[in-house]
C-alpha positions in Angstrom: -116.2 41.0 -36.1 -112.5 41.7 -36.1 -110.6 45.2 -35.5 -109.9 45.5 -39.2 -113.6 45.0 -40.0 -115.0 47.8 -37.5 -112.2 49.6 -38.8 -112.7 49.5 -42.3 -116.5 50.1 -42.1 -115.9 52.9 -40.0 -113.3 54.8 -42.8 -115.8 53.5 -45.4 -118.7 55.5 -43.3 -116.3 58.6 -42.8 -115.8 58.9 -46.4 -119.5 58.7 -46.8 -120.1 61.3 -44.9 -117.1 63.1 -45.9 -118.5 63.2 -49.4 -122.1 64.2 -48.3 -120.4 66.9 -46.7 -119.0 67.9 -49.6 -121.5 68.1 -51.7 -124.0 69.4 -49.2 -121.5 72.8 -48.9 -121.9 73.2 -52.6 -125.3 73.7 -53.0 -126.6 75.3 -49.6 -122.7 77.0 -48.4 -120.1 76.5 -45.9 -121.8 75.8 -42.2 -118.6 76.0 -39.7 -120.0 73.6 -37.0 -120.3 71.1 -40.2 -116.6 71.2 -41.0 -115.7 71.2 -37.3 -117.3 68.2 -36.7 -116.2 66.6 -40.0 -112.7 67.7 -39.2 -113.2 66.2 -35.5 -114.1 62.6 -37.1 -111.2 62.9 -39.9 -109.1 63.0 -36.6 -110.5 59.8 -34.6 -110.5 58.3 -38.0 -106.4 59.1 -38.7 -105.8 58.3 -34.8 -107.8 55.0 -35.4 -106.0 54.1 -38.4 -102.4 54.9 -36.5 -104.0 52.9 -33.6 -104.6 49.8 -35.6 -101.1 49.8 -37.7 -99.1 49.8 -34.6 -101.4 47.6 -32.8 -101.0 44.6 -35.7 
């Protein structure tokens, strides 16, 4: 498997769980250490994205 294959499964599975996060806060409420962890993998997934681009 190629870099652009890991990486696009890996934004395709942060969305996921973006979304489930999502919808999960509108039925049972904001948790904090939810959207701190979601915000920590919206960062490795921007760093990996800004990783990649440069590295091609």
């Amino acid at each position: 498997m190629d870099a652009g294959k890991i990486l696009l499964a890996h934004n395709v599975t942060a969305a996921a769980a973006l979304a489930v996060v999502l919808v999960g806060s509108l039925s049972i409420g904001i948790i904090w250490w939810v959207w701190a962890a979601m915000g920590l993998i919206i960062v490795v997934t921007i760093g990996l994205n800004i990783a990649y681009s440069r590295g091609r």
